[in-house]
GULUMSE-91138 format. One line per 8 residues: their letters; for each residue x, y, z of C-alpha. Coordinates in Angstrom, 3 decimals, m for minus. Layout:
residues N
a = X Y Z  ...
***
This chain:
residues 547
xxxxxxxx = 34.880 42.921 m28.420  33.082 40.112 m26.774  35.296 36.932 m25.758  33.667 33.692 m26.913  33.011 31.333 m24.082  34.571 27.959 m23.710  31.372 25.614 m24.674  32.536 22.909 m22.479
xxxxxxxx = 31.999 25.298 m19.698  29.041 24.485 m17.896  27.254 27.126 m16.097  24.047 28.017 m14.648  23.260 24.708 m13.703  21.672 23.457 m10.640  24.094 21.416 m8.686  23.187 17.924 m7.203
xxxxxxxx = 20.448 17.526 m4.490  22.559 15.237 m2.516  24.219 14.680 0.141  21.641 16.107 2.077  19.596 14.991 5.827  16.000 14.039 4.265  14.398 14.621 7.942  16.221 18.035 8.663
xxxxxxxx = 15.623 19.855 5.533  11.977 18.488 5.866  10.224 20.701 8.731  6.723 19.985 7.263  7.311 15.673 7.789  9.319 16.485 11.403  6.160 18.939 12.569  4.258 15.905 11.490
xxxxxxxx = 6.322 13.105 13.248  6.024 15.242 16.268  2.814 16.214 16.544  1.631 12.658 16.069  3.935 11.026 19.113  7.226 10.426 17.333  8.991 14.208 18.788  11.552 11.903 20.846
xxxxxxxx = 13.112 10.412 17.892  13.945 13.336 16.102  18.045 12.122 16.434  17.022 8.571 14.739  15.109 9.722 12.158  17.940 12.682 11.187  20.996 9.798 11.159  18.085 7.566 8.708
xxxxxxxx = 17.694 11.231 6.572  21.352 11.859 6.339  22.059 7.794 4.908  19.412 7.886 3.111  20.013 11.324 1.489  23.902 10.398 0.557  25.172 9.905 m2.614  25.814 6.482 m2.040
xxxxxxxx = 22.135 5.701 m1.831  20.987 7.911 m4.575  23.816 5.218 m7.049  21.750 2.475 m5.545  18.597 3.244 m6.857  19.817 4.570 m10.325  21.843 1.227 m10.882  18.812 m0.888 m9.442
xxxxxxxx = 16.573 1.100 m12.151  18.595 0.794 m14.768  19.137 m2.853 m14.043  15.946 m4.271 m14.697  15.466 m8.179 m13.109  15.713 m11.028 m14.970  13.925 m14.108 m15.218  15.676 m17.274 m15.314
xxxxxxxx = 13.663 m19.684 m15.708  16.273 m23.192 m15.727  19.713 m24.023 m14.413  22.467 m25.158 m16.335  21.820 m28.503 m16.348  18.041 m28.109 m17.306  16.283 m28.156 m14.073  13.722 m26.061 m13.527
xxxxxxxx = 14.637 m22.931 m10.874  11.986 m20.063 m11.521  14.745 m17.484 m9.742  14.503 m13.927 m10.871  18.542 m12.128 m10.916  18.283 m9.098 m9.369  21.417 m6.476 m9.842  23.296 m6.451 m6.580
xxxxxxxx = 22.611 m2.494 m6.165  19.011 m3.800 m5.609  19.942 m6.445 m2.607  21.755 m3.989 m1.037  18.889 m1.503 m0.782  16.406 m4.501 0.100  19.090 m4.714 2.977  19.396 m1.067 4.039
xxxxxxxx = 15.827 m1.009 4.692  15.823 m4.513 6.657  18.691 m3.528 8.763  16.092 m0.393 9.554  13.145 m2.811 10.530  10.909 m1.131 7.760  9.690 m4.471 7.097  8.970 m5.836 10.822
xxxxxxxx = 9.476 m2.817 13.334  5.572 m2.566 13.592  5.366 m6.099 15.226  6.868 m7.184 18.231  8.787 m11.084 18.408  5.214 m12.704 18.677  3.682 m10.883 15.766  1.545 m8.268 18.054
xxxxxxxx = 1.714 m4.947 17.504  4.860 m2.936 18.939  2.461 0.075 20.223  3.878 3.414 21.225  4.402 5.744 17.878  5.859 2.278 16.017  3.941 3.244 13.003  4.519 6.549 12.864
xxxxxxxx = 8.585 6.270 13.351  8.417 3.788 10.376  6.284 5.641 8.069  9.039 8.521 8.496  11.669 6.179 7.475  9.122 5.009 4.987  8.394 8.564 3.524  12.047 9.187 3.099
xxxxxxxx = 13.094 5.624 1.424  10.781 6.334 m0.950  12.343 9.656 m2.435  15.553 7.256 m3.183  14.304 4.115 m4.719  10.228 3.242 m4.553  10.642 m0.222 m6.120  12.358 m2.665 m3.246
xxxxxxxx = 9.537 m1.305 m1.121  7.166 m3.656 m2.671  8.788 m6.878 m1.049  9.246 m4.979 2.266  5.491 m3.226 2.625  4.178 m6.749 1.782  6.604 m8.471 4.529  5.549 m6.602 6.928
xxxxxxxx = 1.446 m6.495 5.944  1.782 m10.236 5.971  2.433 m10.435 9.944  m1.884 m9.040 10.050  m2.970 m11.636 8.118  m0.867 m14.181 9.842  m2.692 m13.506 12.789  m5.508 m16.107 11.202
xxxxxxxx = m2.919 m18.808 12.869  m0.990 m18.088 15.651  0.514 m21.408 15.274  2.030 m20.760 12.400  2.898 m17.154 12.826  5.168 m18.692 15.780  6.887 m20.341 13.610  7.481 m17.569 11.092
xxxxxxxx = 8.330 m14.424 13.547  11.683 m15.571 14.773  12.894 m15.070 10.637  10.776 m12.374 9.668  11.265 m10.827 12.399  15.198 m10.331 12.437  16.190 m7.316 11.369  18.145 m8.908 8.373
xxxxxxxx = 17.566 m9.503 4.483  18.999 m12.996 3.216  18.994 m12.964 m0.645  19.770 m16.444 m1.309  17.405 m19.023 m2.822  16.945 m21.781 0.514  14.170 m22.546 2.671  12.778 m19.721 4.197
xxxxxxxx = 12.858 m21.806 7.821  17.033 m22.077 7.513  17.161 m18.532 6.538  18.935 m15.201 8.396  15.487 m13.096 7.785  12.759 m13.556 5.391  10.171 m12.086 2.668  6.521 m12.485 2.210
xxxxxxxx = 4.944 m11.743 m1.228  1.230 m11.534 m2.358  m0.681 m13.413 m5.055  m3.945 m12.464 m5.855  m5.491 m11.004 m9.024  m5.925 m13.637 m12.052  m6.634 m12.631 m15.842  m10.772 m13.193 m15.838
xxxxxxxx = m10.878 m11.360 m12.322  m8.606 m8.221 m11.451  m9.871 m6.587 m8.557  m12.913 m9.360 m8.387  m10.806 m11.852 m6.485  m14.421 m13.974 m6.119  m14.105 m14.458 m9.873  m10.498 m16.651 m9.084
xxxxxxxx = m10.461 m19.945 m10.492  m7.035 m21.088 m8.901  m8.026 m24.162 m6.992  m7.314 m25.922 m3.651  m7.411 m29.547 m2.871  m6.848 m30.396 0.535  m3.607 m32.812 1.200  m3.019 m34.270 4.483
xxxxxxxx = m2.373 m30.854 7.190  m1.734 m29.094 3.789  m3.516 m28.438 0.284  m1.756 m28.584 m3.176  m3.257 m25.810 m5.267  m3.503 m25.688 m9.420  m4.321 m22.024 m11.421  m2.715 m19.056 m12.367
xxxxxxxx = m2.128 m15.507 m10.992  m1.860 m12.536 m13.991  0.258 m10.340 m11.298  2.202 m11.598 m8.251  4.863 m9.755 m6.677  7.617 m9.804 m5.628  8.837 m13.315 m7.325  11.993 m14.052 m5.217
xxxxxxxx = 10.359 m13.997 m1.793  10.508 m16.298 0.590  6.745 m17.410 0.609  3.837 m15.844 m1.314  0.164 m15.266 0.704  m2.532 m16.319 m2.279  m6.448 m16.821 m2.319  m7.696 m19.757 m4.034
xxxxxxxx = m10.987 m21.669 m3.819  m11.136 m24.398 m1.523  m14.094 m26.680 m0.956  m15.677 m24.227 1.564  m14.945 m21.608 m0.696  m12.438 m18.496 m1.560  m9.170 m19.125 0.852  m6.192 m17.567 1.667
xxxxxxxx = m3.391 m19.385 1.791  0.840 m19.688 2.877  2.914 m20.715 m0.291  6.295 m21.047 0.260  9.108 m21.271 m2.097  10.398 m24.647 m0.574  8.372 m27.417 0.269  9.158 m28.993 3.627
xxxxxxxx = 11.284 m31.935 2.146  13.621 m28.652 1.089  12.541 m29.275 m2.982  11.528 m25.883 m4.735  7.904 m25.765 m4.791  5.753 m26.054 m8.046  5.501 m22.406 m8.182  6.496 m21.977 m12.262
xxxxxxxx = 6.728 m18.486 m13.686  5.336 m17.699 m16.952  7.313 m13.967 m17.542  7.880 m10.783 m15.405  5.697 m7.856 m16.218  7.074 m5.323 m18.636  5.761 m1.877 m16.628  5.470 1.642 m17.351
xxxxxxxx = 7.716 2.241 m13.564  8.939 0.259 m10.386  11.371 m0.855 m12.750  13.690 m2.691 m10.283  10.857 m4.954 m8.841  9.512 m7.495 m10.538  6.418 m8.356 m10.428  5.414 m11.854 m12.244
xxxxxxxx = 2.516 m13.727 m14.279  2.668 m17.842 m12.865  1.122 m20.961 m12.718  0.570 m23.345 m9.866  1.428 m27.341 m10.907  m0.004 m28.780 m7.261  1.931 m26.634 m5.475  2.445 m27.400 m1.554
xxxxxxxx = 0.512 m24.681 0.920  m0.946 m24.423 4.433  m4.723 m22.576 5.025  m4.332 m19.498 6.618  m7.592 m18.928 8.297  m10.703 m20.666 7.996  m12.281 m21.926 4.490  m14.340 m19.476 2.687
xxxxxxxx = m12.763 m16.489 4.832  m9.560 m15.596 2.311  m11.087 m12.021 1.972  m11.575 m11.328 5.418  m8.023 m12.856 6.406  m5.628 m11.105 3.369  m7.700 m8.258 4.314  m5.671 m7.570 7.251
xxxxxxxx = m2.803 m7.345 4.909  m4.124 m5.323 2.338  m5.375 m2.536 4.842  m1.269 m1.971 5.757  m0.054 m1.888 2.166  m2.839 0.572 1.064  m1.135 2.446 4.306  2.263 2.206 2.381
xxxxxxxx = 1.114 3.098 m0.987  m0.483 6.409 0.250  3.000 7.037 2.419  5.577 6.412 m0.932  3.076 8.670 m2.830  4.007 11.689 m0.521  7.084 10.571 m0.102  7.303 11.222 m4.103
xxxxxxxx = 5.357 14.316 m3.885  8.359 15.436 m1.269  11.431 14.387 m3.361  9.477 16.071 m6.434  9.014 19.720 m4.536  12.541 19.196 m2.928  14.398 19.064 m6.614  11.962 21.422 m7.873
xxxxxxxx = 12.827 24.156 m5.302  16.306 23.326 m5.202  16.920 23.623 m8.864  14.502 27.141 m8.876  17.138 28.573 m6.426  20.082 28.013 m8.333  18.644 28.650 m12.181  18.775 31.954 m13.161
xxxxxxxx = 16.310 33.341 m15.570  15.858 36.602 m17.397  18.554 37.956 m15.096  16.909 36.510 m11.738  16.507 32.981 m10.172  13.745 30.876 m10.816  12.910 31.006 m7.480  12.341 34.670 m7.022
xxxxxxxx = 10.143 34.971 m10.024  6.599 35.917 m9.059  4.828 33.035 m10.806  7.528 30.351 m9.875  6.773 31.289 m6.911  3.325 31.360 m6.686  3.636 27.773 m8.208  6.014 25.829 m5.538
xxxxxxxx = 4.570 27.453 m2.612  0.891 26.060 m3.747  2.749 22.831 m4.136  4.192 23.289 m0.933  1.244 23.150 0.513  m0.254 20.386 m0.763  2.659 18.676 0.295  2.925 19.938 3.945
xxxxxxxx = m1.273 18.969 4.212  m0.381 15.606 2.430  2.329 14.774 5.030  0.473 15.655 7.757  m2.423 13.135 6.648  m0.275 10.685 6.384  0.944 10.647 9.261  m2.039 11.272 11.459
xxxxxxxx = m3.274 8.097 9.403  m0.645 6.439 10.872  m1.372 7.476 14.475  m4.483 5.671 13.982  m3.115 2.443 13.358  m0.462 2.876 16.266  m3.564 3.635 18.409  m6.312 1.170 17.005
xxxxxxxx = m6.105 m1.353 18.590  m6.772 0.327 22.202  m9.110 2.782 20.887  m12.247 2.663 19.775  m12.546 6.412 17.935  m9.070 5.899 16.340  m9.999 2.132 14.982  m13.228 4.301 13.270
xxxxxxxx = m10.632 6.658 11.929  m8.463 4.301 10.822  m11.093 2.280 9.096  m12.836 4.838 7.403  m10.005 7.501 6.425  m7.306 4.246 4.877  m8.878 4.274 1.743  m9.849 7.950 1.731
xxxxxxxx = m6.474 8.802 2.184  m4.749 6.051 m0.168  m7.238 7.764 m2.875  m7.100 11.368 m2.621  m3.026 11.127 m1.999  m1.907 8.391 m4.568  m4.439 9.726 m7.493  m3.113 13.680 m6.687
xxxxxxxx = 0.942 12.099 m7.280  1.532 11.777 m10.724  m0.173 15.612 m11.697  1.860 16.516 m8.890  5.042 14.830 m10.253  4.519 16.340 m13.801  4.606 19.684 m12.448  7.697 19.305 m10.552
xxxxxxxx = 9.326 17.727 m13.314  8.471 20.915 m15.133  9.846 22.879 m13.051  13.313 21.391 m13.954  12.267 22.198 m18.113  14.066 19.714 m20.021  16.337 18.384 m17.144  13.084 17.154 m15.722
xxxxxxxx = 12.577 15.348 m18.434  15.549 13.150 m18.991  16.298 10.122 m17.426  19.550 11.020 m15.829  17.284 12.737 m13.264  15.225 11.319 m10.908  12.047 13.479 m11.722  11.277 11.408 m14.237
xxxxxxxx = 11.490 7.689 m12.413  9.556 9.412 m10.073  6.900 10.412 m12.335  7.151 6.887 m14.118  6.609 5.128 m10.605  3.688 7.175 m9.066  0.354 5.950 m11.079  0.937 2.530 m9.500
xxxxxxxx = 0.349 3.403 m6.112  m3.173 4.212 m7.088  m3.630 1.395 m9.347  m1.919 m1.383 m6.992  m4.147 m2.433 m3.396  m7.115 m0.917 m5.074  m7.838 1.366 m7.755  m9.554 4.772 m6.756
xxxxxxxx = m13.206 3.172 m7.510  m12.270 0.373 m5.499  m10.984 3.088 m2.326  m14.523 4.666 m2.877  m16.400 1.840 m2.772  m14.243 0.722 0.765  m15.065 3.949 2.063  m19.142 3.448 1.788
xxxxxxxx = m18.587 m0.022 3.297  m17.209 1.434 6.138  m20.134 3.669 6.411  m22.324 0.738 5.871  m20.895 m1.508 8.898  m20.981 1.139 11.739  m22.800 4.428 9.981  m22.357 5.854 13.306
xxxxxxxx = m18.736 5.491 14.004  m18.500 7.158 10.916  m20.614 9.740 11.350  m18.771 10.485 14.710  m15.311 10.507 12.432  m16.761 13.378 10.011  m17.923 15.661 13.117  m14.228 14.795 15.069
xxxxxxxx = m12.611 16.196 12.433  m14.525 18.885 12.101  m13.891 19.684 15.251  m10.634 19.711 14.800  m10.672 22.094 12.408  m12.990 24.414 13.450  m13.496 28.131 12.530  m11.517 27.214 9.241
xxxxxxxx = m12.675 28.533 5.415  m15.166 25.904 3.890  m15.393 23.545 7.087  m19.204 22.873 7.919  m19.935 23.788 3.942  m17.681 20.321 3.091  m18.911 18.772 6.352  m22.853 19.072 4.631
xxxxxxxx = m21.770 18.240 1.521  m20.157 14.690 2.293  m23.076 14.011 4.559  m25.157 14.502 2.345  m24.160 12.619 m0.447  m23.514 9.597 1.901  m27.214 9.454 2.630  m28.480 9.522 m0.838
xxxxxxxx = m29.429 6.008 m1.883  m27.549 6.315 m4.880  m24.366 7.618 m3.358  m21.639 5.252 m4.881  m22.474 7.570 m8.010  m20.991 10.720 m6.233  m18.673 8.999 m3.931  m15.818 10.201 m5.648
xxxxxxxx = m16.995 13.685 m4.758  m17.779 12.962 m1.085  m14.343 10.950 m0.472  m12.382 13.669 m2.128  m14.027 15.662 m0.079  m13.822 13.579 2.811  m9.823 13.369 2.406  m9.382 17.436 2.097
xxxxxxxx = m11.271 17.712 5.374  m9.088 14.771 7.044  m5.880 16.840 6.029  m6.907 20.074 7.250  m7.943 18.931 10.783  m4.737 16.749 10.663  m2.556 20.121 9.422  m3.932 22.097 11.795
xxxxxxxx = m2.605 20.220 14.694  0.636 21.573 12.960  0.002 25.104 11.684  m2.765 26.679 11.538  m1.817 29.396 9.635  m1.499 27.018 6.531  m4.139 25.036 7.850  m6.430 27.979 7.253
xxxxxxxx = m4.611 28.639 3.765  m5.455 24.745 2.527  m8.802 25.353 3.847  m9.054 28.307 1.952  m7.668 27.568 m1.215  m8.834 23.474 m0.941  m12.650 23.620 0.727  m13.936 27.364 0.538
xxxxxxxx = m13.172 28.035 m2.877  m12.614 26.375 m6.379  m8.514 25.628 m6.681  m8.786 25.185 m9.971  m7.302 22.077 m11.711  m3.684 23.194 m11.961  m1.174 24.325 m9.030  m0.021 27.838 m9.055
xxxxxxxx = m3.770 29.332 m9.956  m4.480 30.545 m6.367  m3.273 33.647 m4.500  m1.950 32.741 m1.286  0.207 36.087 m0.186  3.723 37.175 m0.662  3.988 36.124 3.473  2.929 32.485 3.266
xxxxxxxx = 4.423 31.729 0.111  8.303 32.991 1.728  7.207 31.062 4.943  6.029 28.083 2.990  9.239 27.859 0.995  11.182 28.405 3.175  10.084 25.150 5.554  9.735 23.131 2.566
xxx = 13.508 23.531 1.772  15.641 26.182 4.397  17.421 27.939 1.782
***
């Protein structure tokens, strides 16, 4: 006779992925931060992995989640504030990833660029904060994006650098200039315009050295920063501007929010709809230039959004696999059953190419400004790269999440704030018709930069499956006259080129699999549909997550 068992026993569960180093268990992202001139801080990044991976950290970013900001819009005594309350577990992430420079490590004091592999090292740390808690990264990708366009007026980005750039977050609601480190947010879209910022009706009158500005923005994040870069239109025309949340008598500034965005993720930022009452501001760059100038800013947090993408592609194979290894099914683990296997290793792969794109992007920024071939890179691959990567995450994040059944699917897992949070990296800093459309201006200011870019890489990934096939096709289609009607084609196809070349500077071998299963034949529209061998799928696994 069978004894019953205790139903309050819980078995066959998979325990906790925590407590774990998110650089060490990631071989794919530390080939990557090697082979693109980051090998010599391997120790850093593993200390940044193992704090980041903790337990401690994981709490953080539930409680910051499930603590949604509030708006409060008046003090006690009926004067207005505008201060959004923020759940401490949220402040103390904002400051973990201060204390680690990922919002000023790129820059030196004066605002230049640090050089060496500055980019790269922080688009590691990047990658990994993102697998914990995606929403606080909004204030700190913007922070630091702001320091580009701030280059427009080296006077005043004197005066800002010695706060911004100290390693420090200050949460309290004072004058940016008295603070102990600072945050820069972004105001741009309004309700008639959306991604047509020349359509903004905000308006700029000039006062004195300043300009006290009158409209609207429909999305402006993050609310509680320090100062806020916005376009409006000046009397020469569209222009970016410095808002700050004090004016310089120390008042709060006539910056009045209307409500915080209710949105489908990136629960703990907010993100805000205001008005402007004649609010105080300084021109940043010349009149009629706000384009050109925020441009410098957007180009870094279209960077960021294509890094937190992988970085949620990672944490999504990571549970996936780990949870597959310790689920038992029809008498065997997940994990050794033919199709589950099949399924993560193909996923696997698209994260191992993924990383390695991402950070060979990043390369190119550390190396712009000193070269001419990476600035064509750089220019031409960003948007290529934000599109492919942050439109492939939330497909990507579904099937993970599957992978976990029903625990995927709940809330006390982190599958499914992941797959709540990853649509707005493609929507945010440019929609995927937006990235196209960037891409064919890039081919339309230097066509032969470009062209050189397409044969470079290539060249870099010669001899591979489907190579000089993809190469025609994208060339191709960028000469036709009507080619923003296939650009999505060409840019897709552009991207899976850029990530084999950049993979194969780290393995071959699955260089020449992603090749395979990505440019010389059809992958079909699901993961798991492609045969890649019994050999690559163990050796795939097995870097994705050493068992």
């Amino acid at each position: 006779m069978n004894q019953a068992r205790d139903t309050k026993e819980v078995f066959n569960q998979s325990p906790p992925f925590e407590d774990v180093d998110l650089f060490a268990l990631d071989r794919p992202l530390a080939d990557a931060v090697a082979a693109n001139g980051g090998a010599a801080h391997a120790a850093e990044l593993s200390e940044f992995g193992k704090h980041w991976g903790s337990v401690a950290m994981a709490e953080r970013g539930r409680l910051a989640n499930e603590n949604v900001p509030k708006l409060k819009l008046f003090d006690a005594r009926g004067n207005r504030r505008d201060e959004v309350e923020f759940h401490p577990a949220y402040h103390e992430l904002m400051a973990h990833s201060a204390h680690a420079g990922l919002h000023n490590s790129t820059w030196n004091e004066k605002g230049e660029t640090a050089g060496g592999a500055s980019e790269v090292l922080r688009a590691a740390k990047f990658f990994m904060t993102a697998q914990v808690e995606t929403g606080h990264l909004c204030p700190i990708t913007m922070t630091r994006a702001a320091v580009g366009a701030l280059s427009a007026d080296p006077a005043l980005r004197a005066k800002v650098m010695p706060v911004l750039g100290i390693r420090s977050y200050d949460p309290i609601f004072a004058p940016w200039w008295g603070k102990r480190g600072m945050t820069i947010g972004m105001g741009m879209t309004e309700r008639q315009g959306g991604t047509d910022v020349r359509a903004n009706t905000t308006q700029a009158v000039r006062d004195g050295d300043a300009y006290r500005i009158s409209g609207h923005k429909w999305f402006m994040s993050a609310p509680m920063c320090d100062a806020f870069l916005v376009l409006a239109q000046a009397e020469g025309g569209l222009t970016c501007f410095f808002m700050p949340r004090f004016k310089p008598d120390g008042h709060v500034n006539a910056i009045h929010f209307q409500r915080l965005k209710d949105k489908l993720g990136n629960r703990s930022n907010a993100s805000c709809e205001v008005e402007f009452d004649n609010a105080y501001a300084l021109r940043l760059g010349e009149e009629g230039r706000g384009i050109a100038t925020i441009i410098q800013m957007v180009s870094l947090t279209r960077q960021d959004c294509a890094i937190a993408s992988a970085g949620l592609m990672r944490s999504g194979l990571a549970h996936a696999l780990h949870h597959a290894r310790h689920r038992a099914v029809f008498q065997k683990h997940l994990a050794d059953q033919p199709l589950m296997r099949g399924l993560l290793a193909d996923m696997a792969l698209h994260v191992e190419a993924s990383t390695a794109l991402v950070m060979r992007l990043c390369r190119s920024f550390d190396r712009a400004p000193r070269d001419k071939v990476e600035a064509a890179y750089m220019r031409l691959l960003a948007p290529a790269v934000k599109y492919w990567i942050c439109k492939s995450a939330p497909g990507f994040l579904y099937e993970a999440m599957e992978c976990l059944g029903g625990n995927g699917y709940v809330e006390e897992g982190i599958l499914a704030r992941h797959y709540r949070e990853a649509p707005v990296n493609a929507i945010w800093e440019g929609s995927g018709n937006v990235m196209c459309l960037d891409v064919l201006r890039a081919l339309a200011h230097d066509r032969e930069a470009a062209d050189a870019v397409v044969q470079n890489l290539a060249a870099t990934a010669k001899g591979l499956p489907g190579i000089s096939e993809a190469v025609a096709v994208i060339s191709n289609i960028f000469r036709q006259p009507d080619a923003e009607r296939l650009a999505r084609c060409a840019v897709e196809k552009l991207a899976l080129l850029a990530a084999t070349a950049a993979l194969n500077e780290m393995s071959s071998q699955h260089a020449a699999l992603f090749a395979k299963t990505r440019l010389a034949n059809d992958h079909g529209s699901l993961y798991g549909t492609v045969d890649l061998g019994e050999d690559a799928i163990r050796k795939l696994l097995e870097r994705a997550l050493p068992d």
